[in-house]
C-alpha positions as CSV (number, residue, x, y, z in Angstrom):
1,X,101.5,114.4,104.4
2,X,103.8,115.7,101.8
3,X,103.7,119.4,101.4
4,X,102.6,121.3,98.3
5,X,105.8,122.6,97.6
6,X,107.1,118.9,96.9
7,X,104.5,118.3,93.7
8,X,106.5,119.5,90.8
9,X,109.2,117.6,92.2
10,X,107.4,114.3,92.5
11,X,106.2,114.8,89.1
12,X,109.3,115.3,87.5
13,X,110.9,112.3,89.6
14,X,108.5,110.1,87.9
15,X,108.6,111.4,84.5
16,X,112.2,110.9,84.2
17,X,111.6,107.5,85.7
18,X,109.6,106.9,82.9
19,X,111.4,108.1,80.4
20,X,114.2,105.9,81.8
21,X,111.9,102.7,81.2
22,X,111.5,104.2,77.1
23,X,115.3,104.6,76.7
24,X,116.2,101.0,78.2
25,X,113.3,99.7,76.0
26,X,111.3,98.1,78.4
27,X,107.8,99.0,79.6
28,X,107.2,101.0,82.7
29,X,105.5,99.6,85.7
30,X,102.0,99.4,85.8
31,X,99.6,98.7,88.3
32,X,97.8,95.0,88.9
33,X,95.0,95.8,87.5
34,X,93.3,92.3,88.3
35,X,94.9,92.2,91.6
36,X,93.0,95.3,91.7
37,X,89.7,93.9,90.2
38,X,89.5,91.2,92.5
39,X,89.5,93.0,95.2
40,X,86.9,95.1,94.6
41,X,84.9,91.8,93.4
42,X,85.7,90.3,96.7
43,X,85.1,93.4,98.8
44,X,81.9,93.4,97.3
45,X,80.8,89.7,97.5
46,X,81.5,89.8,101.1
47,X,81.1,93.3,102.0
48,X,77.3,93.5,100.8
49,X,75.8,90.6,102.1
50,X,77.6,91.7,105.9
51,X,76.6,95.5,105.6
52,X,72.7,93.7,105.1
53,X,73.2,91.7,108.1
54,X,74.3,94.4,110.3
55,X,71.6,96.3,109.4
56,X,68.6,94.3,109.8
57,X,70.0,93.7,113.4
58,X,70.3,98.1,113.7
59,X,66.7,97.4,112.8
60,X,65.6,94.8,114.4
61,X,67.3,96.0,117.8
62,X,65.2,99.9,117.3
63,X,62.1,97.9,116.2
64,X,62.7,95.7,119.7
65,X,63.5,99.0,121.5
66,X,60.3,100.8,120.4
67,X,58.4,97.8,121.1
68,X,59.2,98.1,124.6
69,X,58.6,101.2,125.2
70,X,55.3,101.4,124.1
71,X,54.2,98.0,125.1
């Protein structure tokens, strides 16, 4: 983990590496947004529908459990 003492640093290091993209004329670096998206959407899509899954079998295995104790 960086230390504290490293922030302003970091901060300037990227502001002058911005203002290097402005003076060349070209655009900074931005982040893949959609790359970004999709993976979200895709974490989601599959994520959900597994998380369900696992749970109903929590479930199902304490509502087995109980079952069988009292039974």
């Amino acid at each position: 983990m960086e230390d504290e003492d490293d922030y302003p640093v970091l901060v300037e290091r990227s502001e002058l590496r911005y203002q290097s993209h402005v003076a060349e004329g070209s655009k900074p670096p931005v982040l893949p947004y959609r790359l970004i998206y999709l993976t979200l959407a895709w974490s989601l899509v599959f994520g959900i529908p597994i998380f369900a899954i696992y749970m109903a079998a929590v479930f199902h295995f304490y509502l087995f459990l109980i079952v069988a104790i009292l039974s």
